[in-house]
C-alpha positions as CSV (number, residue, x, y, z in Angstrom):
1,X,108.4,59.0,90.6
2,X,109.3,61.5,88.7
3,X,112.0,64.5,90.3
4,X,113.2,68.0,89.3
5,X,116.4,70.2,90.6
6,X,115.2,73.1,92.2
7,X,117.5,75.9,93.6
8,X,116.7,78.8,95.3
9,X,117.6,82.3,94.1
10,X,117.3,86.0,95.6
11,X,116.7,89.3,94.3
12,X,116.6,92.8,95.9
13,X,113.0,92.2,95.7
14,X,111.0,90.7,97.0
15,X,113.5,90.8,99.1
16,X,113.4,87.0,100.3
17,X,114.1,83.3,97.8
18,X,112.3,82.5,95.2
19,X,112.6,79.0,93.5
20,X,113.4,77.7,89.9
21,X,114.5,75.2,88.3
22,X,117.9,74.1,86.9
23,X,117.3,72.2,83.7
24,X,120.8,72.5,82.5
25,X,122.1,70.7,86.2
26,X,124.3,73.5,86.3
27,X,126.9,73.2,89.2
28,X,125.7,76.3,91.2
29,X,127.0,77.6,94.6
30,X,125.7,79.8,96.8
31,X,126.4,83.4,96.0
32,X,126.7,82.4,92.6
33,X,125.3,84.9,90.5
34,X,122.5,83.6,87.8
35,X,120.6,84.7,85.0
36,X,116.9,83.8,85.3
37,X,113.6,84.1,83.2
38,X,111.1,85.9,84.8
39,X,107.2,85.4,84.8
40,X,106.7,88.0,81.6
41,X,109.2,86.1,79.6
42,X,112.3,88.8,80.3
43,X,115.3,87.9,82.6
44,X,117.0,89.1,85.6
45,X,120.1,88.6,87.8
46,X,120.0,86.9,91.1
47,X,122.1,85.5,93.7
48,X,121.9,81.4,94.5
49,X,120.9,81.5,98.2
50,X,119.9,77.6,98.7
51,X,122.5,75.2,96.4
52,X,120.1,72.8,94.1
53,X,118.6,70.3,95.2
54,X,116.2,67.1,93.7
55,X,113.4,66.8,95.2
56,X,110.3,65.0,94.1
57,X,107.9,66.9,91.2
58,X,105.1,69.0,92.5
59,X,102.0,70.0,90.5
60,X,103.1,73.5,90.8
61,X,106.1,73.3,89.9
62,X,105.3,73.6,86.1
63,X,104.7,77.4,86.9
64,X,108.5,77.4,88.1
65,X,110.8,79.5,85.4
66,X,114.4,78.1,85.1
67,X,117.7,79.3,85.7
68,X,119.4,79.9,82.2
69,X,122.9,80.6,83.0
70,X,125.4,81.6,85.1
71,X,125.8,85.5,85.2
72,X,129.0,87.0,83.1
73,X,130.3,90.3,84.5
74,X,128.6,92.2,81.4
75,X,125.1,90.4,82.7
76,X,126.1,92.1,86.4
77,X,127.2,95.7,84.7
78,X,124.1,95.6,82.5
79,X,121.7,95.0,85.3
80,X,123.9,97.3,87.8
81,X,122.2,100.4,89.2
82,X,124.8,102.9,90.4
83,X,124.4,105.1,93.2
84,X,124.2,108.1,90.8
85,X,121.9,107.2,88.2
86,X,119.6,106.1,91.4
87,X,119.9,109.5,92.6
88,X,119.1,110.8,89.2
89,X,115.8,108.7,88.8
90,X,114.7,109.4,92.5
91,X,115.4,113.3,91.8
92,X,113.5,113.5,88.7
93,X,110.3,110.9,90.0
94,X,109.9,113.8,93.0
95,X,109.9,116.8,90.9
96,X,107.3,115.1,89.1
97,X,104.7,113.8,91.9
98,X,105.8,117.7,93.4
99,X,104.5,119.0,90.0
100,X,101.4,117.2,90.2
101,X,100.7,117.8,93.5
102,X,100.4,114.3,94.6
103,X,101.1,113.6,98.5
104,X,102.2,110.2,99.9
105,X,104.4,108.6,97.3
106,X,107.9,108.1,98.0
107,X,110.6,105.9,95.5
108,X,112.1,103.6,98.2
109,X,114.7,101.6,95.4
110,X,115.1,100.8,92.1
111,X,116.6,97.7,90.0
112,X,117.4,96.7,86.5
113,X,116.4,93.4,84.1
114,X,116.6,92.1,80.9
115,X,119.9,93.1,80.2
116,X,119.2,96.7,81.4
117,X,117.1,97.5,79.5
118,X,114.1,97.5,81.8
119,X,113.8,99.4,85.2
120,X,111.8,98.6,88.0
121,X,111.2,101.2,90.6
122,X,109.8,100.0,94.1
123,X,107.4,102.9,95.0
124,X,105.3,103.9,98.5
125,X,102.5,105.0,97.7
126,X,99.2,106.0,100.2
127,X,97.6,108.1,97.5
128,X,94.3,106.9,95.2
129,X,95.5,109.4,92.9
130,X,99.0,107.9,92.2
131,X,99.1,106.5,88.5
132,X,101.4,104.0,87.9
133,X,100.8,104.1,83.9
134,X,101.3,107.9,83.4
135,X,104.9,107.9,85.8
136,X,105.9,105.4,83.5
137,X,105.5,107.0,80.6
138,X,107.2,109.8,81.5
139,X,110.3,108.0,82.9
140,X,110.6,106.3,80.3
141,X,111.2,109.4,77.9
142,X,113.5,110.9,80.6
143,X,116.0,108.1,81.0
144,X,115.2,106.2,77.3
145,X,114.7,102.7,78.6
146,X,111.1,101.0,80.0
147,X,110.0,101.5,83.1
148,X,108.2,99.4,85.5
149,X,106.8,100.9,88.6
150,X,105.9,98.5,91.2
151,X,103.7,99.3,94.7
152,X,104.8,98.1,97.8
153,X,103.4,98.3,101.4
154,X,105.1,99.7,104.7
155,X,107.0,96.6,105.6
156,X,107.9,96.0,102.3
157,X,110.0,99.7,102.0
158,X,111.0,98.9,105.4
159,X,112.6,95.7,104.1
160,X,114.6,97.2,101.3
161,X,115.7,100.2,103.0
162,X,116.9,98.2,105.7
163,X,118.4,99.7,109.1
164,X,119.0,98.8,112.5
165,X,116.3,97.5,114.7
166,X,115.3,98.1,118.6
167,X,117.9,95.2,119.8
168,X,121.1,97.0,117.8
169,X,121.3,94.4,114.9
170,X,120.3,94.7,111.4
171,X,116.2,94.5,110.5
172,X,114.8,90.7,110.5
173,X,113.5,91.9,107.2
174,X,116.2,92.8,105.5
175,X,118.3,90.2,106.2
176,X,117.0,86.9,106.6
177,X,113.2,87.1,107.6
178,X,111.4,85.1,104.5
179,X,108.1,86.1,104.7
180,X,105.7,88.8,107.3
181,X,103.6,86.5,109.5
182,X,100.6,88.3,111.5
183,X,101.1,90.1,114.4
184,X,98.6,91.2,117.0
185,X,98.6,93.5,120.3
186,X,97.6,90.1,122.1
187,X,101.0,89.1,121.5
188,X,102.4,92.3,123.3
189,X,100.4,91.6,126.6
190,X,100.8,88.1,126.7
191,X,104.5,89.0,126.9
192,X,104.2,91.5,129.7
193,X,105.6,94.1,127.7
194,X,104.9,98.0,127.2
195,X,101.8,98.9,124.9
196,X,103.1,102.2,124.0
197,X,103.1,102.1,120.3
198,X,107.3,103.1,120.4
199,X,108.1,100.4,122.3
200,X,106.4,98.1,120.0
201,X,106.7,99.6,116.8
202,X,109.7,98.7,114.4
203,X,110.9,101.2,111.4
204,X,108.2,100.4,109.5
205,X,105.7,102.0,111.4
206,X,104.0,98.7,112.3
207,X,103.8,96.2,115.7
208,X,107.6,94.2,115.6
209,X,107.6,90.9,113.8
210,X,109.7,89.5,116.8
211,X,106.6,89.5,118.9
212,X,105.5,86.7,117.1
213,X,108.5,84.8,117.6
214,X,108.4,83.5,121.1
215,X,104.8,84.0,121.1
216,X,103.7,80.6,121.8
217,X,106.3,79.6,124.6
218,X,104.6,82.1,126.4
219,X,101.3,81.0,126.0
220,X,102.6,77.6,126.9
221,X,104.2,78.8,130.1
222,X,101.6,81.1,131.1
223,X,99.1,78.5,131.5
224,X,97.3,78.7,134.6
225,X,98.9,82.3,135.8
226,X,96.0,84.2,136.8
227,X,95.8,87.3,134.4
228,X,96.9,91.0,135.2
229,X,93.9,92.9,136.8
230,X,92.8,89.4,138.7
231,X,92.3,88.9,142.1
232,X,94.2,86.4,144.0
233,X,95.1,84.8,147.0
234,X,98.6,85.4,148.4
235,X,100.1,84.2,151.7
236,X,99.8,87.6,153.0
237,X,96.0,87.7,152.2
238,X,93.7,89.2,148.7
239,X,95.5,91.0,146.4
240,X,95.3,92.0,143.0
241,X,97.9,91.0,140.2
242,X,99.8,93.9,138.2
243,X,102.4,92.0,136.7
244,X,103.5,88.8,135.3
245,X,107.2,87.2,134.4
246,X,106.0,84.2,132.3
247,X,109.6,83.4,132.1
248,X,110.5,83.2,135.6
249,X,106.9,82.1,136.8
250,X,106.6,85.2,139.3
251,X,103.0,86.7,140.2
252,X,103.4,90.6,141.3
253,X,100.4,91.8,143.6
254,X,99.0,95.2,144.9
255,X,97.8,94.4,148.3
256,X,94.5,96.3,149.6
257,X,96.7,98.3,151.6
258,X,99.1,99.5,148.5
259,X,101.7,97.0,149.5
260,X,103.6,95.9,146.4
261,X,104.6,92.3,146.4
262,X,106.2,89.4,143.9
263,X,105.4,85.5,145.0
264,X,106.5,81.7,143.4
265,X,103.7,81.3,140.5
266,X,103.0,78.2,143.2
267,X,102.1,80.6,146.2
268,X,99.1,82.1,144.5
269,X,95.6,80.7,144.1
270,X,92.8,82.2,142.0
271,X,90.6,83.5,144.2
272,X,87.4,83.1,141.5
273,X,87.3,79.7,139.1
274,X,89.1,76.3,139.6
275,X,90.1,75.9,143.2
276,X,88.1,79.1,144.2
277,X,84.5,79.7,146.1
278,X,83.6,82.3,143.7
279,X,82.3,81.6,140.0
280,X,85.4,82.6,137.8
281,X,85.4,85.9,136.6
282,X,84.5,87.1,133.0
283,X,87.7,86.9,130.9
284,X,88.9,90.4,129.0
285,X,87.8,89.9,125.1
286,X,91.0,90.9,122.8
287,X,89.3,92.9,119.5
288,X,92.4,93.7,118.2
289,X,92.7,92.8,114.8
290,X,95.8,91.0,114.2
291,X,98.0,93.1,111.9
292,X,98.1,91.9,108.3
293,X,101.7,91.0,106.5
294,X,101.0,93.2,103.6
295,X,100.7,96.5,106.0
């Protein structure tokens, strides 16, 4: 069978690993930096997150572009964007999307390749009238050197501004979150939690990506619960069920009377369905689309 030696490189975007191949078995570490050929034929600097390994030859894997060389310190000057010239290039792309009127686009980063003399600017754009071609242009006559302007969604800017998250630690996204899976509102109530959009919202402006991460424990331990908004059968008599702690397998009832209670998952029978006199009760329908990674 026949293998290849595939390593793992990152970039500031898309933010997560791509692979290539090493075809010259160099002996690369992690946090090496490399010199890579992109998809268009130029090159770019990365940084070796997985160490190669063989692995056996996939069909795909003649699209894969190969690590040329390790990096030399003029490859990481050339392809260095400093702080200043960043400002410079963001100061200039607003007075000209101010000049032309245009709402909703906003620069979020920018990056150098092939040797420097490309840059690529990572912009946020919510506007039909926003052309890419036309910016380019005129960047390029500004600052001399080719311009690439790329579109990105929401999450995306979210991901390479980075910033603190709701729990106190750096964004999932910008550190070591791979890829945006869907997320839905279903995920938020089957957890119990608060459906006010803050409380499940992260920078970007969309529903958190750790919803989806315990999502189907839950599910797992929530089998059989009765559902909020049910009634039940308690050992103090009916009530109906306002809360659920999946995790701890607690029921919380509102007795007919407005008595508040909390009973073992074990003490409470469903009153309509299995085990009940009563045919079960219609269940809720969720039409909440799930969100889509690329928002």
């Amino acid at each position: 069978m026949e293998t290849v030696q595939i390593v793992r490189v990152k970039f500031l975007w898309p933010g997560k690993m791509l692979e290539f191949t090493n075809p010259h078995d160099l002996p690369l570490k992690k946090a090496d930096k490399v010199v890579v050929e992109t998809y268009n034929g130029g090159s770019m600097v990365g940084s070796v997150a997985i160490e190669p390994r063989i692995r056996l030859k996939r069909k795909e894997d003649k699209d894969l572009s190969p690590v040329v060389r390790l990096a030399t310190e003029q490859d990481i000057q050339l392809e260095s964007v400093q702080d200043a010239f960043k400002s410079e290039v963001k100061r200039y792309f607003d007075t000209r999307v101010r000049s032309r009127e245009i709402t909703g686009v906003k620069m979020i980063d920018c990056e150098k390749a092939d040797g420097g003399r490309r840059l690529i600017l990572y912009v946020l754009s919510e506007n039909k009238r926003f052309d890419p071609r036309e910016f380019s242009q005129d960047l390029g006559h500004k600052f001399g050197m080719r311009m690439d302007l790329r579109p990105v969604g929401v999450r995306d800017a979210a991901r390479l501004s980075g910033g603190i998250g709701k729990c106190g630690l750096s964004m999932c996204c910008s550190t070591w979150l791979p890829d945006f899976a869907q997320v839905s509102i279903r995920m938020a109530k089957d957890q119990g939690l608060s459906l006010e959009p803050d409380s499940i919202s992260g920078q970007c402006g969309r529903l958190l990506c750790c919803l989806g991460y315990e999502h189907d424990n839950y599910l797992e331990m929530g089998k059989g619960l009765p559902k909020v908004g049910k009634t039940v059968v308690t050992p103090v008599g009916d009530a109906r069920v306002v809360k659920l702690d999946v995790l701890k397998g607690v029921v919380s009832v509102r007795t007919p009377e407005g008595i508040y209670e909390t009973f073992p998952a074990a003490d409470v029978k469903r009153k309509f369905g299995p085990g009940g006199s009563v045919p079960q009760e219609p269940e809720e329908e969720d039409d909440s689309p799930a969100e889509s990674p690329e928002n």
